[in-house]
C-alpha positions as CSV (number, residue, x, y, z in Angstrom):
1,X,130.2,73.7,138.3
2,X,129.8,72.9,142.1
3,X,131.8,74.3,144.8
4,X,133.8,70.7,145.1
5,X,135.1,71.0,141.7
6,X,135.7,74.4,141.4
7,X,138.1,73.8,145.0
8,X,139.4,70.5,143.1
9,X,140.7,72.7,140.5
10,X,142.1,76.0,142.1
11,X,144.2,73.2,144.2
12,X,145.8,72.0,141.0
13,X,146.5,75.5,139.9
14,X,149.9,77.0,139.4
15,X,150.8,80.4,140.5
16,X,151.7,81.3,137.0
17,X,149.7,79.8,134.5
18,X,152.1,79.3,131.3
19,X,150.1,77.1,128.9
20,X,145.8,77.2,129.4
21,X,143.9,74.2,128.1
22,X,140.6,75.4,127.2
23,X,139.0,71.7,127.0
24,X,136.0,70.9,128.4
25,X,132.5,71.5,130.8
26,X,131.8,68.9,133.6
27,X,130.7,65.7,131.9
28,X,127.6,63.4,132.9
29,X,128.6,61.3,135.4
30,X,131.2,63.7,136.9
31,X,133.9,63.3,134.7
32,X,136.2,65.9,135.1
33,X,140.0,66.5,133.8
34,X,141.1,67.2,137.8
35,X,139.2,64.2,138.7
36,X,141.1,61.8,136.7
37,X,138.5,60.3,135.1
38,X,138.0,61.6,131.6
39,X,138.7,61.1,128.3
40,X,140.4,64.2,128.0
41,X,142.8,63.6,131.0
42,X,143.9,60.1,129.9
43,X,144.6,61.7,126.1
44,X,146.5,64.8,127.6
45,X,148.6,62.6,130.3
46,X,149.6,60.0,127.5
47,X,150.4,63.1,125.3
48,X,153.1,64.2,127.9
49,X,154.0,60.2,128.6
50,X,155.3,60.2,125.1
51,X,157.2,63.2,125.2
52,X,158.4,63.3,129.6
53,X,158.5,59.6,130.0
54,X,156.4,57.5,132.0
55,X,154.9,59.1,135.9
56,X,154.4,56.5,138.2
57,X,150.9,57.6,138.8
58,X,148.2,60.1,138.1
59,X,149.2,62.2,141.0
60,X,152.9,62.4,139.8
61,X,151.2,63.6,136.2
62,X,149.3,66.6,137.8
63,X,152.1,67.6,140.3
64,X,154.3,67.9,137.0
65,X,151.4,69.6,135.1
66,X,151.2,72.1,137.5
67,X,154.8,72.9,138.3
68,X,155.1,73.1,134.7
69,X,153.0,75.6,134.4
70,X,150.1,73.9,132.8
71,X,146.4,74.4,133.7
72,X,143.1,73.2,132.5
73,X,139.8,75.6,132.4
């Protein structure tokens, strides 16, 4: 993983980590979870859609990911 992403993620993690989602390596083509651009991202934020309601944005989605305790690895 290169230094970018590895910063990309420590930003989005919360102090205490109460659920881990053990999901995936950087893809080809630099999909990431944290970067908002891969499959697992769009299948985890329409997971909590469906149960939280809609977020305005993807931003809104990983601000309430991470104060909810939530993390990806």
């Amino acid at each position: 993983m290169t230094e970018a992403l590895n910063q990309i993620r420590q930003f989005y993690k919360p102090q205490t980590v109460q659920i881990i989602f053990i999901t995936e390596a950087v893809q080809p083509g630099k999909r990431f979870f944290y970067l908002k651009n891969s499959n697992v991202f769009r299948a985890v934020k329409e997971a909590f859609s469906q149960v939280f309601g809609e977020f305005k944005n993807d931003e809104e989605f990983l601000a309430f990911f991470k104060e909810n305790g939530c993390y990806v690895d």
